[in-house]
N, C-alpha and C positions, 0 to 999 in steps of 0.2 A: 433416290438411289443411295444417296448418305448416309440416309439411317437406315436404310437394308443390309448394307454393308459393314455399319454400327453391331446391328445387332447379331448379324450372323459369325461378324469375327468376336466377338465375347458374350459370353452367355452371364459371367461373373461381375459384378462392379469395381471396376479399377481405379485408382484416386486418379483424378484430372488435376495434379497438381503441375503440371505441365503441359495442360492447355492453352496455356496465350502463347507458349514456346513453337507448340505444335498447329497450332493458328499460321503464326506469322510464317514460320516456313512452310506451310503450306499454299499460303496466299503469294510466296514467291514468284513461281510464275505466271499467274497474272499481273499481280502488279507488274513486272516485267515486262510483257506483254502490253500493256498500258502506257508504260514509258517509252518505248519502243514505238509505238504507233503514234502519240502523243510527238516525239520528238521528231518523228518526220522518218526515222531510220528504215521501219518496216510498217506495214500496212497486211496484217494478217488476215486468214480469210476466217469465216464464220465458225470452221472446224477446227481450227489452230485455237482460238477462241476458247471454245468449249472442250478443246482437250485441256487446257491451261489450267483450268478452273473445276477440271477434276478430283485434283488432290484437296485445295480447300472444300469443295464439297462433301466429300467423304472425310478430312479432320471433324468438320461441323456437324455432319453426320455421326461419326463415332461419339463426338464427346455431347451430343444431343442424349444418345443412346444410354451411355454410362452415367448422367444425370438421374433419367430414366429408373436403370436398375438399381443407384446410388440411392436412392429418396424412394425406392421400393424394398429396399432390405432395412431402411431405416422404417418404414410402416408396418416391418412382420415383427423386427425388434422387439414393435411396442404390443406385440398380443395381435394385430389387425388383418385383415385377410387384405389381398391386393390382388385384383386382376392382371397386373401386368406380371408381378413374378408369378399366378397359376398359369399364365400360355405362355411361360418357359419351362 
């Protein structure tokens, strides 16, 4: 679902120089979540869970993505055809 949502929110390759940025605040709450259940505070259910673990999904997913299209524009660069940037 991460990289569907990678690819449908940019079509263009954007630098990820702000990926480990956009990682960790996205692993916020899970980790969270983790600490939280781990310390005895809350014990969430299976849904809480997986909602948590959304947003790092989708960071990991986007920046999958834009690797993708990042290292597909650097192969037309060079003269080469690429299937990934023809079904964009």
């Amino acid at each position: 679902m991460g990289a569907l949502f990678g690819w449908v929110a940019s079509r263009r390759p954007r630098p990820t120089s702000s990926a480990r940025r956009l990682l960790i605040l996205a692993a916020l709450p899970t980790a969270l979540s983790v600490v939280f259940e781990f310390s005895g505070v809350a014990h969430p259910s299976n849904a809480v869970r997986a909602l948590c673990a959304l947003p790092l999904g989708a960071a990991a997913g986007w920046i999958f993505v834009q690797s993708l299209l990042s290292d597909a524009a650097v192969t037309d660069r060079a003269g080469l055809r690429n299937s990934v940037t023809n079904a964009l």
